[in-house]
C-alpha positions in Angstrom: -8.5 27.8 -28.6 -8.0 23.8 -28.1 -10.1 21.5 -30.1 -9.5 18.8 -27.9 -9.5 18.8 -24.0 -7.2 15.6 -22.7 -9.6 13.4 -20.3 -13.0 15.0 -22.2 -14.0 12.7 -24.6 -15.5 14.1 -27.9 -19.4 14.3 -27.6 -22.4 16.0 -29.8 -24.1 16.5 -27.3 -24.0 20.3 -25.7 -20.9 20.9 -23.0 -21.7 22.3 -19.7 -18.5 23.3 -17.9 -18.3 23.6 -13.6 -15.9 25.9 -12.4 -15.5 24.4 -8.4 -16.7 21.6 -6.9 -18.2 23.1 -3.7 -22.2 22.9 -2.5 -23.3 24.8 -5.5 -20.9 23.0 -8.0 -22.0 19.5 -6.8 -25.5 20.2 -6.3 -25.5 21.5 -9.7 -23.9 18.7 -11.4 -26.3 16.0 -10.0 -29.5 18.5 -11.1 -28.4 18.1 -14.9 -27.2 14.5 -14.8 -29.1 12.6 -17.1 -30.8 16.0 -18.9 -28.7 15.5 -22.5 -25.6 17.6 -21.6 -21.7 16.9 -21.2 -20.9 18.3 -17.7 -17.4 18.9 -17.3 -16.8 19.4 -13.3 -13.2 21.5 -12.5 -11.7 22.0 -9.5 -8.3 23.1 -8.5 -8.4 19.8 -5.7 -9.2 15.9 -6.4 -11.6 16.4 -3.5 -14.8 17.9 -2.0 -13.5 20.5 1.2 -17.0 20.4 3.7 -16.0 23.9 4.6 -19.1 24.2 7.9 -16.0 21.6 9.5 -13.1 23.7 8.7 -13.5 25.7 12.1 -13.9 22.9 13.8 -10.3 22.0 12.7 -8.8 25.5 13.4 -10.4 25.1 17.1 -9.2 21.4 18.0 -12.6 20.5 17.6 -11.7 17.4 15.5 -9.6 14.6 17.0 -6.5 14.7 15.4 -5.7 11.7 17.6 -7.7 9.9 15.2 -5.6 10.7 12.3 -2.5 9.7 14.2 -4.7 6.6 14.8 -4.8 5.8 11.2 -0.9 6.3 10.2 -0.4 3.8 12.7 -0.1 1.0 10.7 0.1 -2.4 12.5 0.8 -5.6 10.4 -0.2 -9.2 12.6 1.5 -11.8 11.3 5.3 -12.4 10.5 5.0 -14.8 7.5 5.4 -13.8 3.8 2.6 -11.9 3.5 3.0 -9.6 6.5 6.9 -9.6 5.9 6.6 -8.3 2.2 3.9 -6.3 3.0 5.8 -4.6 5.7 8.7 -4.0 3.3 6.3 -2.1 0.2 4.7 0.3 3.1 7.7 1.1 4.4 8.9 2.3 0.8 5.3 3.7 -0.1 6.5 6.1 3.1 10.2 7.0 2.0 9.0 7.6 -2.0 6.0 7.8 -2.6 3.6 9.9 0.3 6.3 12.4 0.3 4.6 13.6 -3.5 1.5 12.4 -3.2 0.9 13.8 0.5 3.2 16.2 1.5 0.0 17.7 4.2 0.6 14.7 6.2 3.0 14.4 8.6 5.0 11.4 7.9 7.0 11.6 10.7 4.4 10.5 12.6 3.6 7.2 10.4 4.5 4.4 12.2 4.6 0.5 10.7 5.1 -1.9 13.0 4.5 -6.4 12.8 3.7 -8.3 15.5 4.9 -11.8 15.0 3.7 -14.3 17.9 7.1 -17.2 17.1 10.2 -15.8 17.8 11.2 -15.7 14.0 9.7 -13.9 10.9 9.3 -16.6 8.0 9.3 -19.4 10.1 8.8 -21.3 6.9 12.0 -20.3 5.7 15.8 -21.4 6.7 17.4 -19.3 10.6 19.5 -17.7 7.6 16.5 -16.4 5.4 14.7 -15.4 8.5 17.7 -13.8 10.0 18.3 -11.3 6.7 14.5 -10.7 6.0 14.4 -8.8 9.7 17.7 -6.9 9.2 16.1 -5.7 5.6 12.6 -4.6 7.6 14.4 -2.7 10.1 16.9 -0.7 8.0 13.7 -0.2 6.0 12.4 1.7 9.3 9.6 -1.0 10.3 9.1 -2.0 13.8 9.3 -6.3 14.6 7.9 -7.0 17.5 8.9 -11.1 17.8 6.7 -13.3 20.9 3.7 -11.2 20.7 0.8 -12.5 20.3 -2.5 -10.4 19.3 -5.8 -11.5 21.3 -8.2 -9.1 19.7 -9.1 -6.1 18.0 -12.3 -3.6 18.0 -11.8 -1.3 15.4 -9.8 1.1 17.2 -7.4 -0.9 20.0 -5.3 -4.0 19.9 -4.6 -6.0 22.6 -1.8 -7.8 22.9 -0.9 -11.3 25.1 0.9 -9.7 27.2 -2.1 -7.0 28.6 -0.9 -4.0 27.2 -3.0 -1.8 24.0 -1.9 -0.3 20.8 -3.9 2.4 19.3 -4.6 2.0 15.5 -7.5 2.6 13.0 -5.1 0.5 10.6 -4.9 -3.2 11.1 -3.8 -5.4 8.2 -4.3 -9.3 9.0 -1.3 -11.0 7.8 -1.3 -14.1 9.7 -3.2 -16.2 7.2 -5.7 -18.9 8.0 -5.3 -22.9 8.9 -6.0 -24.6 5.7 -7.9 -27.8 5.7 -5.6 -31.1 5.3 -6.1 -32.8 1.6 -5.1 -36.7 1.6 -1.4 -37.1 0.0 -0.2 -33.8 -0.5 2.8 -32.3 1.3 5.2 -29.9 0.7 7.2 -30.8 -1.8 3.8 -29.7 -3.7 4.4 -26.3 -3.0 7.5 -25.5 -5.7 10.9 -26.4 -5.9 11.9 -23.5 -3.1 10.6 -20.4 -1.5 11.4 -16.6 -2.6 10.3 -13.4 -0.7 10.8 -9.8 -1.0 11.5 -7.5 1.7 11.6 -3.8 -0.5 13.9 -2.7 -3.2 16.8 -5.1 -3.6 16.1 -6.4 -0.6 15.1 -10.2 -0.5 15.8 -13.6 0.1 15.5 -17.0 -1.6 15.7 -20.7 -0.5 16.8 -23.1 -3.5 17.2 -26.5 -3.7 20.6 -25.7 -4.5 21.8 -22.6 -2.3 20.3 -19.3 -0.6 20.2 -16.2 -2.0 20.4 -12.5 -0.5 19.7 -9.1 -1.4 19.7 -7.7 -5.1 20.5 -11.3 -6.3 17.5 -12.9 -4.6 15.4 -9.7 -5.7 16.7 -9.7 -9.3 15.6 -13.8 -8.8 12.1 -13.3 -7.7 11.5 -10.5 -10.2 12.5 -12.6 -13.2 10.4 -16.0 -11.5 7.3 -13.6 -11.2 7.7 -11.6 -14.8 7.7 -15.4 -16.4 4.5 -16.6 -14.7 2.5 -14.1 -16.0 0.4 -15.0 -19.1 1.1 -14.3 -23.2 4.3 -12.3 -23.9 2.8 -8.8 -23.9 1.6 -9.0 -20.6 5.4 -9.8 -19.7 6.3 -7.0 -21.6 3.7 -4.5 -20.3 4.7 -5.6 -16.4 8.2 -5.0 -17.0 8.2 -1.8 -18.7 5.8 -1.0 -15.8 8.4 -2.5 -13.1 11.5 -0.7 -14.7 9.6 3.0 -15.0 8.5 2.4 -11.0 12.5 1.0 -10.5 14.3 4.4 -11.7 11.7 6.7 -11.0 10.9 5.5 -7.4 7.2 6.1 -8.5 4.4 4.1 -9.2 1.8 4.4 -12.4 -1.2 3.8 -10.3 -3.1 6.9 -8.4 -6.4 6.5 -6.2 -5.8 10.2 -6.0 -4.5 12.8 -7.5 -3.0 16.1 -6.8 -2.2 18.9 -8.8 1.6 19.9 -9.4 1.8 23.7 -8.0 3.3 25.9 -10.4 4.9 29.0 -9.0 
């Protein structure tokens, strides 16, 4: 018999143990919180299945239009933020949903930037610009260049041109128009620009030259690693970086889901 339970921390007091977490299972958990007891809640899933709905899904009662709705994923905004936004979706899709969600059908996830200037990083040098949108679409995202956005409602786009996109998933990566300060200008900003598009894939404009692909990435990896504060935070971030490199994983969960044995 285990003395120790990873995740359970060692208490006095007594140890209540839930086997499921449906109605009963819940309802009894929240009856003895604060009563004096450890509750230990266990459930085969990370989640809480509202079972009186479950028809409802075998009929077509629920909209699965909705849930198409929401893996369409529609970036505004072609600049950095949208670009390298664009780029860590678009890899989230290939490595990581796979594991973490194989119930979902990825083949319907869709990522797609609107850009209203005819280039992405306009900031940036033709050349930069030029690469970054070669890296997004081998990466599978969809650059839609000269479209503006007018609006959104929560559930449609609409677009310059008249037409509507369908999306529950909106990210705003436009930015905002900064208020002018007396005597600065760009030369403020750094001594060049970097940006990453996904894994080796990115782009940097120096003072001295342009860089592409794995030596840009390797570039703005190192420039990042060296901003961060005290020398064990460097070290902590790059372990981190190097496990998510060669495992194509990342060490962060929201949720979790239990490996099936067979």
């Amino acid at each position: 018999m285990l003395s120790y339970i990873p995740n359970i921390p060692q208490s006095e007091k007594k140890r209540i143990v839930v086997a499921g977490s449906g109605f009963a299972g819940l309802k009894l958990v929240r009856k003895l919180i604060g009563k004096g007891f450890q509750i230990v809640l266990l459930d085969k899933n990370n989640f809480h299945q509202f079972q009186p709905l479950l028809y409802q899904v075998a009929t077509a009662g629920l909209d699965f239009e909705k849930i198409e709705q929401y893996l369409n994923i529609i970036l505004v905004g072609g600049g950095p933020t949208g670009v390298e936004l664009a780029g860590a979706l678009a890899e989230m899709k290939k490595y990581i949903f796979p594991k973490d969600y194989p119930e979902l059908d990825l083949s319907k996830m869709r990522i797609a930037l609107y850009e209203a200037s005819p280039r992405v990083l306009a900031s940036m040098s033709e050349e930069a610009s030029q690469k970054a949108l070669e890296y997004l679409e081998k990466l599978g995202v969809e650059v839609h260049l000269n479209t503006a956005v007018l609006n959104y409602n929560g559930s449609c786009l609409k677009l310059a041109d008249g037409s509507t996109i369908s999306s529950r998933t909106v990210i705003w990566s436009a930015g905002i128009k900064a208020n002018p300060i007396a005597g600065l200008n760009e030369k403020c900003f750094g001594r060049g620009k970097r940006l990453i598009d996904g894994r080796n894939l990115a782009v940097a404009d120096l003072p001295f030259g342009k860089l592409k692909g794995i030596f840009a990435w390797v570039l703005w990896s190192f420039v990042h690693l060296f901003t961060i504060v005290g020398v064990k935070n460097r070290l902590l971030i790059f372990l981190n970086w190097s496990w998510n490199y060669f495992t194509y994983d990342q060490s962060l969960r929201l949720l979790i889901k239990p490996k099936m044995k067979h």
